[in-house]
C-alpha angles and dihedrals in degrees: 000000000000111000126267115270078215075074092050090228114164102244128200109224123202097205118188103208101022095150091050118100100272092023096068094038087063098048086056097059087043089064097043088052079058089254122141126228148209114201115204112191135146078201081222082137101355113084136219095222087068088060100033086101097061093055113130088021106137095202086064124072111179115205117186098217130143109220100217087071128068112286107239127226098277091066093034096052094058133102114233142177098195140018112204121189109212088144112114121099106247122195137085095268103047086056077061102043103032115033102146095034081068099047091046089057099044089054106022097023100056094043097060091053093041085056092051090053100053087042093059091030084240132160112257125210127189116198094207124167151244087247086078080081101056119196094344125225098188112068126232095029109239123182093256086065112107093202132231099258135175114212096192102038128102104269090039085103084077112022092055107046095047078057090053099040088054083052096045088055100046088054085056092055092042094043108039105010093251111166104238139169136200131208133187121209127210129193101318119178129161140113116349102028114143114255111226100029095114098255102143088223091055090032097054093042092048083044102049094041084051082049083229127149107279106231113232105185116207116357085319099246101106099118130227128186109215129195127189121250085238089059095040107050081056089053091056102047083053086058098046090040098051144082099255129089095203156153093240129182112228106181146106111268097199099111121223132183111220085241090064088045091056098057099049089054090054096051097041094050092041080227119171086213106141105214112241125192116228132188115273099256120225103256093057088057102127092033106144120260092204126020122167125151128245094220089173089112100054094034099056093038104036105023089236125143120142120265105195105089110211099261094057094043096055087052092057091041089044085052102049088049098054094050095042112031136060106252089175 
């Protein structure tokens, strides 16, 4: 079991997904708490450019690996304290474009991950999600809630193999004693989302700098509660660091409509975007219509809520894509 960060020793972390958007953001707190970190990323929807900024750095070693195949002997030959699977792609079109990729990662995947832990005695960490949920029918969601899923419809790729993946890691901890702990993440945005993955935050803001129409689908009150990837990364240190296995809800509970959303876009990007309402498409069928986290459980054991309230966290997400993405 790693040591406690009560204890202030220095940890090497193995993180899947590490160039991805939280991913990254996550590899970054480990290094300013003095950690080192592997990252381990087949960059099919992480990106390099996440990570450009640690090039040179000698705590990080980047490994391009996807973690459905053997590890080879560079990730299998290190010494870690924890093992953390961040590695599933994670938006609405990827569910489109990459359905069995995603189920391949959250069995697989996540195997292969939860053997390298136990082989190294490591801590291991899932980043699961708050689709395991579905549309829910409790509301907020807390982690005693069993969810309202579908198994066959369009978003199931990833539903249920972050289900399975949840299940698949508590067998380990049941089966073999492996410390383990589950997050669930809700809605997270911030700086380094991509911008056309489908995701409605990165979709209205590349929308509204373009000044083009900002796309509500449906009447626009389905509601969303979004946290922003600073407050999050810190959520889910709490959660590795600390004494529960989960799962855990790591997530804003301040509650928005789109429609709200929309309108705060708008306004912050002094966009001349008109809101126009579409037709919900197929492959969002199943999307729920309400998702808002229970955060009862972190906040009394570990102290954690988020701080960044949405509207500064769209500044600091408006001003990182302007800088870094191509609005022609």
């Amino acid at each position: 079991m790693p040591p406690s960060r009560g204890a202030l020793i220095k940890q090497h972390h193995l993180v899947a997904g590490g160039g991805g958007f939280v991913g990254s953001h996550l590899v970054d707190l480990f290094l300013a708490r003095g950690d080192t970190v592997t990252i381990v990323d087949n960059f099919v929807t992480g990106r390099r450019s996440n990570i450009a900024h640690l090039d040179g750095d000698e705590r990080v070693t980047v490994v391009e690996h996807d973690v459905t195949a053997p590890f080879p002997v560079a990730i299998t030959r290190g010494r870690y304290d924890t093992v953390l699977d961040l590695a599933s792609p994670a938006s609405p079109d990827d569910f489109k474009t990459m359905p069995l990729e995603i189920l391949a990662v959250g069995s697989t995947g996540t195997r292969n991950l939860l053997d390298l832990a136990l082989a190294q005695q490591a801590r291991f960490f899932l980043a699961s999600t708050s689709e395991v949920y579905g549309d829910p029918l409790v509301h907020p969601q807390p982690e005693t809630y069993w969810g309202n899923v579908s198994s066959i419809g369009p978003r199931s790729c990833y539903d249920e193999a972050k289900r399975f993946s949840e299940a698949l890691a508590m067998a380990y901890c049941r089966t073999h004693g492996l410390d383990v702990r589950i997050a669930r993440i809700f809605n997270t945005y911030g700086e380094r989302m991509r911008p056309h993955d489908g995701r409605v935050v990165n979709t209205f803001v590349m929308q509204a700098l373009r000044n083009e129409p900002v796309t509500l689908h449906g009447d626009g009150l389905q509601t969303r509660s979004f946290c922003h990837v600073a407050d999050e990364i810190v959520g889910l240190a709490a959660v590795l660091d600390g004494h529960l296995t989960g799962p855990i809800n790591v997530g804003n509970p301040a509650e928005f409509t789109m429609r709200e959303l929309a309108e705060l876009v708008i306004e912050l990007t002094a966009s001349s975007s008109p809101v126009i309402h579409v037709a919900l498409p197929e492959e969002r069928d199943g999307d729920p219509l309400q998702r808002c986290p229970d955060i009862s459980l972190i906040r009394d054991s570990y102290g954690w809520e988020p701080t960044v309230s949405l509207r500064d966290g769209l500044l600091r997400m408006i001003d990182w894509f302007r800088t870094n993405e191509d609005l022609s």
